[in-house]
PDB file of the backbone (N, CA, C, O) and the ligand in Angstrom, with CONECT records:
HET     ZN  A 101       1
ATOM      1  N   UNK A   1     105.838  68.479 112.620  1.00  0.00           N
ATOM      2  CA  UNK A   1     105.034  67.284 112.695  1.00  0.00           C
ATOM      3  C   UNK A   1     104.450  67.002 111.321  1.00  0.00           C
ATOM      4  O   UNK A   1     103.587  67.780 110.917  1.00  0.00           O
ATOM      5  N   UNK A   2     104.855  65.878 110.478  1.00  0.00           N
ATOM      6  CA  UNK A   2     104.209  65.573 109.578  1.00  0.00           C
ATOM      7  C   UNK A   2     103.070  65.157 109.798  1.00  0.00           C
ATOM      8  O   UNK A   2     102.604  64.808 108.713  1.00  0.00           O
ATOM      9  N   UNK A   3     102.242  64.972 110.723  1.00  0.00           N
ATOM     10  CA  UNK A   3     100.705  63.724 110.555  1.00  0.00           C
ATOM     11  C   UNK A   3     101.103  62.476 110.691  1.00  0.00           C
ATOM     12  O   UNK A   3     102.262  62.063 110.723  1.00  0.00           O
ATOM     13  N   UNK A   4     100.012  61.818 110.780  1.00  0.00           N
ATOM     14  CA  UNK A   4      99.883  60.643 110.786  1.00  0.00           C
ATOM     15  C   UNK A   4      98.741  59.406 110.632  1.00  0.00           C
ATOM     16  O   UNK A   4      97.726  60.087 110.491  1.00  0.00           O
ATOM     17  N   UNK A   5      98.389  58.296 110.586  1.00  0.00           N
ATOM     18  CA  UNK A   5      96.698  58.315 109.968  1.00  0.00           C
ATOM     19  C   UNK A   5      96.238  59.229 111.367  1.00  0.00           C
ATOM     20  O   UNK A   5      95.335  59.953 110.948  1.00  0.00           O
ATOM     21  N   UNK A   6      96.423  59.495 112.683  1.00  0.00           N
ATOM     22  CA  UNK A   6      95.495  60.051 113.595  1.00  0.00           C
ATOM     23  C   UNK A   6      95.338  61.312 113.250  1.00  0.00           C
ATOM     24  O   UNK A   6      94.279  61.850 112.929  1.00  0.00           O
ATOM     25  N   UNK A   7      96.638  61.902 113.330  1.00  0.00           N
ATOM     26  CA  UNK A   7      96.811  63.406 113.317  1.00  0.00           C
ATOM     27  C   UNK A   7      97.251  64.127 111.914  1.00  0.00           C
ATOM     28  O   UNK A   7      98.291  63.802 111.341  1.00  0.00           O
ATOM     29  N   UNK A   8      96.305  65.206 111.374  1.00  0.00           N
ATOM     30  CA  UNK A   8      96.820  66.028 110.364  1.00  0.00           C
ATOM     31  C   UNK A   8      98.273  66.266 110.373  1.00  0.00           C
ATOM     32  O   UNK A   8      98.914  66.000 111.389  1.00  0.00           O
ATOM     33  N   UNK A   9      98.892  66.783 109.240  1.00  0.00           N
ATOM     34  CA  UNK A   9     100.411  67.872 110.043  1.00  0.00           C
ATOM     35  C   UNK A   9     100.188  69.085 110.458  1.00  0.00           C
ATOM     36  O   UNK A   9      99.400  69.870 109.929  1.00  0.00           O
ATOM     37  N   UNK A  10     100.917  69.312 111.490  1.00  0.00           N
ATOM     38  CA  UNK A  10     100.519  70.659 112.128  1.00  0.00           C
ATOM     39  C   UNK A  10     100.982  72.128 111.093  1.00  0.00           C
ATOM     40  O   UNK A  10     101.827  72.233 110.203  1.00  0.00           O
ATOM     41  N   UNK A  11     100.254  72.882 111.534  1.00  0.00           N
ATOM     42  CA  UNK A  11     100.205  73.808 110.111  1.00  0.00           C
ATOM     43  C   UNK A  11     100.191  75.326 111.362  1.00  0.00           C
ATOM     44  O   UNK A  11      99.529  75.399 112.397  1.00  0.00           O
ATOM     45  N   UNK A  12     101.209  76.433 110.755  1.00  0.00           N
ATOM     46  CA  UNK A  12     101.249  77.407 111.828  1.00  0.00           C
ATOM     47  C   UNK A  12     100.112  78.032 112.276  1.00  0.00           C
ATOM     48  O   UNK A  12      99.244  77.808 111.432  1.00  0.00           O
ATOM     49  N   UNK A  13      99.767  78.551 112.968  1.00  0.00           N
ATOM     50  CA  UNK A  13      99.201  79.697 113.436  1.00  0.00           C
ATOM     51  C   UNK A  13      98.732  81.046 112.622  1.00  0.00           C
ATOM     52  O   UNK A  13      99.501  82.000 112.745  1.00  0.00           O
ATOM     53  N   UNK A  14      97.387  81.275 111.681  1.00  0.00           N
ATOM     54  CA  UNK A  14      97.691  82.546 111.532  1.00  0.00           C
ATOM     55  C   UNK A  14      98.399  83.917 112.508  1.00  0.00           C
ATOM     56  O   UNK A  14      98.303  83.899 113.735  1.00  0.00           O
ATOM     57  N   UNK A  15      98.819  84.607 112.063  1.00  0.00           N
ATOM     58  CA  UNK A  15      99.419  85.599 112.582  1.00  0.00           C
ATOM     59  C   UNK A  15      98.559  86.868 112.139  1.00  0.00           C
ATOM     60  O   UNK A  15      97.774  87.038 111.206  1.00  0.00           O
ATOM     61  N   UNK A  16      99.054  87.768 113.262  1.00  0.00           N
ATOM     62  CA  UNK A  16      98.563  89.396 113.237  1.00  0.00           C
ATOM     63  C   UNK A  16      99.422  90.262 112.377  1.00  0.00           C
ATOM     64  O   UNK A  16      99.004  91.248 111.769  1.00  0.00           O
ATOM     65  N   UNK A  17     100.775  89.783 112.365  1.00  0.00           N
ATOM     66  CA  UNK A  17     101.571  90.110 111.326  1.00  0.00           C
ATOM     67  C   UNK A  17     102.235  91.257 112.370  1.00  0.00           C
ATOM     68  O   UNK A  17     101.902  91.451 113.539  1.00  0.00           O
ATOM     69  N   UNK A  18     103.267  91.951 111.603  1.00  0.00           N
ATOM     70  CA  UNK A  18     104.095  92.907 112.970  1.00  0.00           C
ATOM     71  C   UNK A  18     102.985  94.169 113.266  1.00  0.00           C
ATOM     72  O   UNK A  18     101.863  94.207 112.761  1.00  0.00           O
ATOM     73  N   UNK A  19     103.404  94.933 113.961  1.00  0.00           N
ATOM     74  CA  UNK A  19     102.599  95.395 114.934  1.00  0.00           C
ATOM     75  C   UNK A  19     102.930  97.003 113.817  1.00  0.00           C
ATOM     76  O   UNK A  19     104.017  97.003 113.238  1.00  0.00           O
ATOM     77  N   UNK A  20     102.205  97.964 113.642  1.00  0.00           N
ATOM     78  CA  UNK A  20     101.934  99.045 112.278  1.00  0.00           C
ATOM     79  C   UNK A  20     102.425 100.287 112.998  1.00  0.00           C
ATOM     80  O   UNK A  20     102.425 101.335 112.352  1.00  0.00           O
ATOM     81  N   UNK A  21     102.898 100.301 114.420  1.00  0.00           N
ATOM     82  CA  UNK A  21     103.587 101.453 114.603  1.00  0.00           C
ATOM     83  C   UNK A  21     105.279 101.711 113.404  1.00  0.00           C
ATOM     84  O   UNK A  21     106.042 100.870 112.930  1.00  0.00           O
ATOM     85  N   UNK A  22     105.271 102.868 113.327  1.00  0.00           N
ATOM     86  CA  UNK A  22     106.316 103.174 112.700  1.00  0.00           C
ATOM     87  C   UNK A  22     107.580 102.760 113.376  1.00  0.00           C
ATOM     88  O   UNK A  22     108.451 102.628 112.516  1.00  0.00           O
ATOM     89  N   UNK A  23     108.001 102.518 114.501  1.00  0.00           N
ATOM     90  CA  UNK A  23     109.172 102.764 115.094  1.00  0.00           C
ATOM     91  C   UNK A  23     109.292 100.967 115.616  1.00  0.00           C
ATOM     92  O   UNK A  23     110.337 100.634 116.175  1.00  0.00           O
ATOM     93  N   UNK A  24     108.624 100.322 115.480  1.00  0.00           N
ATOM     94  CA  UNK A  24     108.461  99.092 115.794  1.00  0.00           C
ATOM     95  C   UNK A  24     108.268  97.645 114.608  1.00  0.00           C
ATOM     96  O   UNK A  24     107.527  97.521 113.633  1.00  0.00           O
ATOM     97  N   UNK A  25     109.435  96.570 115.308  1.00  0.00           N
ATOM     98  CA  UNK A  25     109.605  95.358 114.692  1.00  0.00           C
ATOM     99  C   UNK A  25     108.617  94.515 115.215  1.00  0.00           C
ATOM    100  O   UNK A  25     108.592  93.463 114.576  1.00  0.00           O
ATOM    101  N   UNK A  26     107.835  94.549 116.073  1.00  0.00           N
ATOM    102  CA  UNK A  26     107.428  93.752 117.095  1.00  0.00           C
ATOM    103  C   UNK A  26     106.268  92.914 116.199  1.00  0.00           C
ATOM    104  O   UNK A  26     105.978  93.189 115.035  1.00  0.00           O
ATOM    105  N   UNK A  27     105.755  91.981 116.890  1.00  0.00           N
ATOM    106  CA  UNK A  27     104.796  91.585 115.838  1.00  0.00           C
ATOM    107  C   UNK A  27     103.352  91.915 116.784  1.00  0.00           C
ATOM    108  O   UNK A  27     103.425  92.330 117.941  1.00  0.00           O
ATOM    109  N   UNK A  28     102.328  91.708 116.224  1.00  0.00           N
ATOM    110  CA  UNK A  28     100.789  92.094 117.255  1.00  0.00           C
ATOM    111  C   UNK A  28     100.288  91.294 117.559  1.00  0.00           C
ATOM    112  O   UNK A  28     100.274  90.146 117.116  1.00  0.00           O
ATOM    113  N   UNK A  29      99.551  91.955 118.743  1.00  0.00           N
ATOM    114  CA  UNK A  29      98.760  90.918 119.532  1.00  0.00           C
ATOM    115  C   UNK A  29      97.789  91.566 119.924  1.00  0.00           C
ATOM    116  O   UNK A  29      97.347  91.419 121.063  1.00  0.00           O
ATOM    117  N   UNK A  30      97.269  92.411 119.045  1.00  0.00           N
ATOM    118  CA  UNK A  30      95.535  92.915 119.627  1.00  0.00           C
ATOM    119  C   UNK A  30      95.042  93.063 118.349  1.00  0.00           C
ATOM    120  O   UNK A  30      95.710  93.170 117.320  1.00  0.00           O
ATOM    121  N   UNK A  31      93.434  93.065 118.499  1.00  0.00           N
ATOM    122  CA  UNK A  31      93.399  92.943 117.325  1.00  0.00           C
ATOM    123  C   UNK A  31      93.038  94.076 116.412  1.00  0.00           C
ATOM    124  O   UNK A  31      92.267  93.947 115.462  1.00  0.00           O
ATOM    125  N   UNK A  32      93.667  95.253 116.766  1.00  0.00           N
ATOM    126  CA  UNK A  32      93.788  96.425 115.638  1.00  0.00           C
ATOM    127  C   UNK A  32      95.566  96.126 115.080  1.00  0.00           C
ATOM    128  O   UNK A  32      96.057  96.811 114.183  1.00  0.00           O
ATOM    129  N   UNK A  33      96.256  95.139 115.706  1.00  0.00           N
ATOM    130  CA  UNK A  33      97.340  95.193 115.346  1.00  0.00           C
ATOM    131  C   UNK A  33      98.537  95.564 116.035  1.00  0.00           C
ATOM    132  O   UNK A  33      99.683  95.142 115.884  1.00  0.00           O
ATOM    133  N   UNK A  34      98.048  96.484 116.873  1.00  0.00           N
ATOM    134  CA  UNK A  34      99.310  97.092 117.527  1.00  0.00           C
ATOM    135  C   UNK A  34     100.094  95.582 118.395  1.00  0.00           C
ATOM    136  O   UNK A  34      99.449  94.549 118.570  1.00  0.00           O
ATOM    137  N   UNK A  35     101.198  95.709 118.736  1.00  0.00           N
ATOM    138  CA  UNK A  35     101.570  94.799 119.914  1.00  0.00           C
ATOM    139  C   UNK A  35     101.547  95.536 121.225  1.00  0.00           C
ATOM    140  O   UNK A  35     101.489  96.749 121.430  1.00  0.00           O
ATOM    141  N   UNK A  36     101.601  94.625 121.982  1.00  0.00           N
ATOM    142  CA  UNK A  36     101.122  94.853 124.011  1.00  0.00           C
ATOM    143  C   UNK A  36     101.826  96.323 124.202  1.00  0.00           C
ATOM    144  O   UNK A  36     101.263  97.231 124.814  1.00  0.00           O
ATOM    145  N   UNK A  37     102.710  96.409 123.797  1.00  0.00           N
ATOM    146  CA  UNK A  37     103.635  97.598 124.327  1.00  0.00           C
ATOM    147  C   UNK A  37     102.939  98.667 123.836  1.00  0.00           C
ATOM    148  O   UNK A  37     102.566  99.523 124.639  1.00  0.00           O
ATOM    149  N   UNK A  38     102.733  98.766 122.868  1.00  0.00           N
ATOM    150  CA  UNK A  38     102.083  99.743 122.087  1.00  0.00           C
ATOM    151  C   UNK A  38     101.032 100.046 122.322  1.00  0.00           C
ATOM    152  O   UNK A  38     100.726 101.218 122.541  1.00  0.00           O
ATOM    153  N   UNK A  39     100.028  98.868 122.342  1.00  0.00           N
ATOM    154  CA  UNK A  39      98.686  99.206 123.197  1.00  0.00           C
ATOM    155  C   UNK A  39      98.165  99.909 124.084  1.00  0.00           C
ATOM    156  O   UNK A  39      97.212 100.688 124.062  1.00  0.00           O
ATOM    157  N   UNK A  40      99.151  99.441 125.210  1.00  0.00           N
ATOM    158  CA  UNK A  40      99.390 100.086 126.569  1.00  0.00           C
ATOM    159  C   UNK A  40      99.657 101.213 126.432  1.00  0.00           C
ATOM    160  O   UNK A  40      98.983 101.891 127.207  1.00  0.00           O
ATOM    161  N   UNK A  41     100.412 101.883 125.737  1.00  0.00           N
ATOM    162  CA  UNK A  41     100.944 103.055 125.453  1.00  0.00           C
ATOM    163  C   UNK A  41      99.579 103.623 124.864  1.00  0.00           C
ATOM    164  O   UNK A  41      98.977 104.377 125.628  1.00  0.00           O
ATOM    165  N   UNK A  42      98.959 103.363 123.541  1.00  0.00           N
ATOM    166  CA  UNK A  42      97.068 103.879 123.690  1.00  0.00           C
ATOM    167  C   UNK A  42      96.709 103.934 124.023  1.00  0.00           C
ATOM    168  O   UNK A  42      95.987 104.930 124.005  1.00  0.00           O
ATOM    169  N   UNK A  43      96.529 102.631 125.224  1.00  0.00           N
ATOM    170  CA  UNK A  43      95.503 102.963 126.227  1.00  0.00           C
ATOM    171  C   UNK A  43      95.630 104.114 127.210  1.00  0.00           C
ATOM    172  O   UNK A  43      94.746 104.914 127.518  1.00  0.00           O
ATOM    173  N   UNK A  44      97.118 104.049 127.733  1.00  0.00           N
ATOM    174  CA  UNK A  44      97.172 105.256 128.553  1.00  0.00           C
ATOM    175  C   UNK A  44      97.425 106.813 127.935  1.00  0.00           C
ATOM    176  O   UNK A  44      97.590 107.912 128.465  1.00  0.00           O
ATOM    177  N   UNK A  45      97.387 106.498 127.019  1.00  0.00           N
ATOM    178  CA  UNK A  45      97.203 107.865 126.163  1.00  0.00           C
ATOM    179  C   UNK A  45      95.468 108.444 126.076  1.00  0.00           C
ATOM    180  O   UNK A  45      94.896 109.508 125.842  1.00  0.00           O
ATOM    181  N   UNK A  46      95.132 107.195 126.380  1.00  0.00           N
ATOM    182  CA  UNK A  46      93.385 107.546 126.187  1.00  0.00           C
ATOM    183  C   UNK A  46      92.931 107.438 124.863  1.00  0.00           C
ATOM    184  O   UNK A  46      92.516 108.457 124.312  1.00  0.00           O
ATOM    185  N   UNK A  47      92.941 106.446 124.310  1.00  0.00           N
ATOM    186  CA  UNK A  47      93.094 105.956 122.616  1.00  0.00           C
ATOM    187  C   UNK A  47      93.052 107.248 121.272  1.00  0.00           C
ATOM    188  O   UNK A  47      92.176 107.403 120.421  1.00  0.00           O
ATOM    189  N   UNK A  48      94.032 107.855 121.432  1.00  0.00           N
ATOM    190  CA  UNK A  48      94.090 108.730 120.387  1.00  0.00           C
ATOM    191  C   UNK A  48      93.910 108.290 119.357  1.00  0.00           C
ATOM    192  O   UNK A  48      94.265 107.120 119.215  1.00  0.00           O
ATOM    193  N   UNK A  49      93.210 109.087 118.025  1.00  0.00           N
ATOM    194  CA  UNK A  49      93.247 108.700 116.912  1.00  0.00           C
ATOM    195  C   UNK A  49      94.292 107.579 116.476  1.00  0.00           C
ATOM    196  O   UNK A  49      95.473 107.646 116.817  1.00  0.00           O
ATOM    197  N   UNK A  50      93.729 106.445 115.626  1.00  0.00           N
ATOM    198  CA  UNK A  50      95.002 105.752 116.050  1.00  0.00           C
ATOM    199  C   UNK A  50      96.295 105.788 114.397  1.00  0.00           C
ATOM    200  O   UNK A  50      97.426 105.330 114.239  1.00  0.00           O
ATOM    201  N   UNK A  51      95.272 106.632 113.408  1.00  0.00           N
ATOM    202  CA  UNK A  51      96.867 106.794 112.010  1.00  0.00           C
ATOM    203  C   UNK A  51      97.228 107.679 113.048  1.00  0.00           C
ATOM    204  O   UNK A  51      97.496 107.031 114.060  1.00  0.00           O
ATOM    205  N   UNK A  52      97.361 109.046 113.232  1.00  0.00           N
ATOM    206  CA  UNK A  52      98.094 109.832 114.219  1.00  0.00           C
ATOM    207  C   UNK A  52      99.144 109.063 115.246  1.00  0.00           C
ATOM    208  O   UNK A  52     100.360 109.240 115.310  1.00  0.00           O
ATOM    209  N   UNK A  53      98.343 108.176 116.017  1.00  0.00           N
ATOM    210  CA  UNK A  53      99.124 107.926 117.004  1.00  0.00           C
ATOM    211  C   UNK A  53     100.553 106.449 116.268  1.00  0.00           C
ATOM    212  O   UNK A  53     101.660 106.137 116.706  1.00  0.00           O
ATOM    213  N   UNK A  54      99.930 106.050 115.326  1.00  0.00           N
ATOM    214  CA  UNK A  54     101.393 104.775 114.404  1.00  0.00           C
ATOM    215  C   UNK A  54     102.283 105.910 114.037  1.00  0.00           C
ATOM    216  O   UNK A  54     103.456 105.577 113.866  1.00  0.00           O
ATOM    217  N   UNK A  55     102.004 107.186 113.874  1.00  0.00           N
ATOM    218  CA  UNK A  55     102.653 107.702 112.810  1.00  0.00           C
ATOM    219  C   UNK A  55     104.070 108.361 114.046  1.00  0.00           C
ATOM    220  O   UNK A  55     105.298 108.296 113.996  1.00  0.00           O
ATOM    221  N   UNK A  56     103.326 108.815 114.812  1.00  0.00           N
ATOM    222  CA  UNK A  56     103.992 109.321 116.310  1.00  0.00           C
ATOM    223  C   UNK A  56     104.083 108.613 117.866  1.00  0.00           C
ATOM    224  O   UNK A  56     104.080 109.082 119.004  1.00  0.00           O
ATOM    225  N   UNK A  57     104.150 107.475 117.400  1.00  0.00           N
ATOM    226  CA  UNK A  57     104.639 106.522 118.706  1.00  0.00           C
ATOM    227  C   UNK A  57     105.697 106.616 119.028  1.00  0.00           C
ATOM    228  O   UNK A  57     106.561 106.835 118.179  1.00  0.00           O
ATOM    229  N   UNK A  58     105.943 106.515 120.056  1.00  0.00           N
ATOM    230  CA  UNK A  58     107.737 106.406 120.748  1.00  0.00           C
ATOM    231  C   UNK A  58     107.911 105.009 120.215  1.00  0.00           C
ATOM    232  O   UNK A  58     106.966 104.255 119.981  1.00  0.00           O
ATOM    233  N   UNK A  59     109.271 104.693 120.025  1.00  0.00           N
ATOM    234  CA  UNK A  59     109.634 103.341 120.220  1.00  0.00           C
ATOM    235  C   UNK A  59     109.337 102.869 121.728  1.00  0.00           C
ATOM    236  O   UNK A  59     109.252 103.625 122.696  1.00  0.00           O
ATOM    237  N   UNK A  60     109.192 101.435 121.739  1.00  0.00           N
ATOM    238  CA  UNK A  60     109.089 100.566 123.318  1.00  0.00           C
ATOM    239  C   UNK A  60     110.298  99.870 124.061  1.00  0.00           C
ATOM    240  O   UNK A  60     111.152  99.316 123.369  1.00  0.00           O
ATOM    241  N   UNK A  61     110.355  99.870 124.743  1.00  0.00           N
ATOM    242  CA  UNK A  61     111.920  99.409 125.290  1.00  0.00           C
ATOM    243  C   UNK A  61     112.218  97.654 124.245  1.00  0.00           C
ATOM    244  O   UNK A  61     111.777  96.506 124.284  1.00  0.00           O
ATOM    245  N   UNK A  62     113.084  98.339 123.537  1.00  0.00           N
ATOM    246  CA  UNK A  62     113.530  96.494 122.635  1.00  0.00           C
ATOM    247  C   UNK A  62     112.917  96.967 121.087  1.00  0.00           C
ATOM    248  O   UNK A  62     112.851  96.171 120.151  1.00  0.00           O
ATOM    249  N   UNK A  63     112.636  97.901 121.028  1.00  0.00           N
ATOM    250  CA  UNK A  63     112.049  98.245 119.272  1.00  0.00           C
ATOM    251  C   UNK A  63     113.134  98.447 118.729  1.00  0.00           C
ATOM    252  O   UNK A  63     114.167  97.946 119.174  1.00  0.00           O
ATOM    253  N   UNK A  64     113.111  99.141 117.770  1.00  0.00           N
ATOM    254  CA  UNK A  64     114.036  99.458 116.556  1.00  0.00           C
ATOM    255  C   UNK A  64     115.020  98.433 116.430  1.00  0.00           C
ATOM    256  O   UNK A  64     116.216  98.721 116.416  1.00  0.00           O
ATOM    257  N   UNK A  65     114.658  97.397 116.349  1.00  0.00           N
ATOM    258  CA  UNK A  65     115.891  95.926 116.112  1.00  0.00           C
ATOM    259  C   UNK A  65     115.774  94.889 117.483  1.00  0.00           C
ATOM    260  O   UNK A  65     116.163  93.742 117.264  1.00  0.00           O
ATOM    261  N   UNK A  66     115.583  95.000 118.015  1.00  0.00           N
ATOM    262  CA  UNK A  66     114.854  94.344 119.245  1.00  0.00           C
ATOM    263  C   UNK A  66     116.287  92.940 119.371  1.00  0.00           C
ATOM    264  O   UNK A  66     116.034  91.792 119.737  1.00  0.00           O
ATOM    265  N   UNK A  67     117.343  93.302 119.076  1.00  0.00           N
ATOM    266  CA  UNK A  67     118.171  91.889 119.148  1.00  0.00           C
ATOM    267  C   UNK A  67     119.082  92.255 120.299  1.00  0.00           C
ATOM    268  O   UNK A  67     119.760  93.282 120.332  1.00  0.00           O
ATOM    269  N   UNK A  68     119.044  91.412 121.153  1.00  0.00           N
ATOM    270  CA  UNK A  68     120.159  91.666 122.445  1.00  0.00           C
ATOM    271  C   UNK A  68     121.142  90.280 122.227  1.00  0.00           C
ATOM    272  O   UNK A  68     121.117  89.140 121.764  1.00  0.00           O
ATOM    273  N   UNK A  69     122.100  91.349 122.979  1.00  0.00           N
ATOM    274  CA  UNK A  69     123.742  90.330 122.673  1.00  0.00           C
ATOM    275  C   UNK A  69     123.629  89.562 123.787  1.00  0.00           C
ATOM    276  O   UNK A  69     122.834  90.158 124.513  1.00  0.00           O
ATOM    277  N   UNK A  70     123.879  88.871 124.155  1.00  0.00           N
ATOM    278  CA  UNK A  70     124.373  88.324 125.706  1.00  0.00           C
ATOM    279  C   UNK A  70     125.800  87.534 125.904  1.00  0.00           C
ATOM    280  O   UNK A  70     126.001  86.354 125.616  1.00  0.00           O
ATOM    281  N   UNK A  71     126.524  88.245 126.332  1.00  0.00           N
ATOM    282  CA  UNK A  71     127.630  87.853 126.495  1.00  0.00           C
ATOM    283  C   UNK A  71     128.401  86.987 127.563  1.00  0.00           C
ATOM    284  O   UNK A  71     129.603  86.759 127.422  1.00  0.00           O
TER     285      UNK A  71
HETATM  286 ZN    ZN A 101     104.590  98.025 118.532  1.00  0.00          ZN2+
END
C-alpha cells in the first residue's frame, strides 16, 4: 500500500526476530524471544535457566529448515 492523502503507506510490523534457541529457524512470539513451541517446551520444563536451556533445546516438530514439500 502506498498511502494516500487519507492513509499513510503501510510500513511492516516490528518483529521479535527468530526465536534464539539453537536448533531453531522459527521466528518469536514471546517476549523473551523464544517462539510458541519453544516456550511451551519452558514452560513445561518449569522455566529452566533460560542460556542453558537455548543452548540444549530439542528441535520442535518443523525446526531445522522447517520447509515441507507437498506433492
Ligand atoms: Zn524456537
Amino acid at each position: 500500500m502506498n498511502g494516500d492523502e487519507r492513509y499513510r503507506p503501510a510500513v511492516p510490523r516490528p518483529t521479535l526476530g527468530r526465536c534464539p534457541a539453537r536448533t531453531c529457524h522459527r521466528l518469536g512470539a514471546q517476549l523473551n524471544g523464544l517462539c510458541d513451541a519453544h516456550y511451551q517446551l519452558w514452560r513445561v520444563s518449569r522455566f529452566p535457566p533460560l542460556e542453558a536451556f537455548l543452548t540444549n533445546a530439542t528441535p520442535r516438530r518443523g525446526d531445522l529448515g522447517g520447509r515441507v514439500v507437498m506433492t
